[in-house]
N, C-alpha and C positions, 0 to 999 in steps of 0.2 A: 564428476559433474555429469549430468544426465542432458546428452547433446538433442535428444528431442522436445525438448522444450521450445515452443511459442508463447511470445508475448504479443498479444492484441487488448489495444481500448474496448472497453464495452462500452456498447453505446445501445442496445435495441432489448427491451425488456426481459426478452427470452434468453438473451446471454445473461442479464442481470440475476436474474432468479436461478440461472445455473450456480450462479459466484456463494449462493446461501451458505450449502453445506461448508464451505471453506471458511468463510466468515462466520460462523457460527463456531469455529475451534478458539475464535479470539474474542467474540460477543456472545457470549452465549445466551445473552438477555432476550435476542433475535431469536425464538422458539422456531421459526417457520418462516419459510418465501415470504410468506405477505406481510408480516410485519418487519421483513429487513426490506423490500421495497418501502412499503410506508415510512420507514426512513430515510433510504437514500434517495427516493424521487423529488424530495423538495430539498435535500441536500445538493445533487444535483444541478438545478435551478439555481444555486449559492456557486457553483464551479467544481464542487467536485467532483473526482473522475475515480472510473478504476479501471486500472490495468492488470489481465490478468495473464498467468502463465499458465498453459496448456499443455498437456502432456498428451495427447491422441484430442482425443474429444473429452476430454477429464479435466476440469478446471483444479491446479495443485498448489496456488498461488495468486494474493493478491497484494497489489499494493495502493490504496486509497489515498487520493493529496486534493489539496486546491490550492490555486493561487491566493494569496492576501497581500497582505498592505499597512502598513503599520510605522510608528513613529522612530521605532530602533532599526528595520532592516530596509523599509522601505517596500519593495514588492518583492515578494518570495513565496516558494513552495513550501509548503507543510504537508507532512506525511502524518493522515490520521491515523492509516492502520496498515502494516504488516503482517501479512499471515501466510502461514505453507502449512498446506495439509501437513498431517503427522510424519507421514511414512516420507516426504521428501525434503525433511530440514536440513539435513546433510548432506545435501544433494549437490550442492551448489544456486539449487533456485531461485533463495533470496538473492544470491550474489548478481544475477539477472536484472530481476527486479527493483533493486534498489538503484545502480548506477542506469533504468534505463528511467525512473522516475526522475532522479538529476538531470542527466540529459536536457528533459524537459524543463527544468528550469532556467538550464542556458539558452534553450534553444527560446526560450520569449523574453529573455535577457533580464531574469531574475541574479541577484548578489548572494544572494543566501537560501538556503536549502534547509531545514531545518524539522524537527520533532520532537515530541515529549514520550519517555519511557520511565514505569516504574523504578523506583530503588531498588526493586525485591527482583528485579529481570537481569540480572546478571545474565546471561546468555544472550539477551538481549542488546545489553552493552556492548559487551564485546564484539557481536556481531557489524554493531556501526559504526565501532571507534576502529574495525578492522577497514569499514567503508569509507575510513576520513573524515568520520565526525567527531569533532569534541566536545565532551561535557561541559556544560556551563550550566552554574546555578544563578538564579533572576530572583 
């Protein structure tokens, strides 16, 4: 596990359009900064957040959630998106990230934690059901 790793909220434009390049290894629809701002700015305004991990001043890591609310969980966190640059998925970075996004869902006293992943992501899987998530089909 790569112990120099920081986890900070972004919150202020300029950290925002650092997180691109990262987000663009799991969207790749987001060509450029300005069109992954034009999305998360008014995502944003809805509660989403990102937290990202840091390796120096290198963003290598992110993980996207918001709070919702709904008739089966009630208020919960939702992870839209997961990503770790290439070169640190084996790193232990998501293993960072993921339990520091739950955190967050106790800490505002959320019941459930929860996400949607491809069928075809095996690596993916395993990765959450190592986090203590279980599959469930709806």
């Amino acid at each position: 596990m790569n112990r120099d790793i920081q986890l900070l909220h972004v919150e202020e434009a300029a950290e925002l359009a650092a997180c691109h390049e990262v987000m663009k290894e799991l969207r790749p629809h987001l060509p450029d900064a300005d069109s992954f701002m034009q999305q998360v700015l008014p995502q944003r305004q809805q509660g989403f957040r990102l937290l990202a991990a840091a390796h120096g001043d290198q963003i290598v890591g992110l993980a996207g959630y918001r709070l919702q609310e709904n008739l089966m969980y009630g208020r919960f966190i939702y992870v839209d998106d997961l990503v770790l640059r290439h070169g640190y998925r084996c790193d232990g970075v998501g293993a960072l990230l993921f339990p520091a996004a739950r955190y967050r869902a106790r800490e505002i006293g959320c019941r459930h934690f929860t996400l949607a992943t491809g069928l075809h992501m095996a690596l993916a899987q395993r990765f959450y059901f190592r986090q203590g998530l279980l599959a469930h089909g709806r």
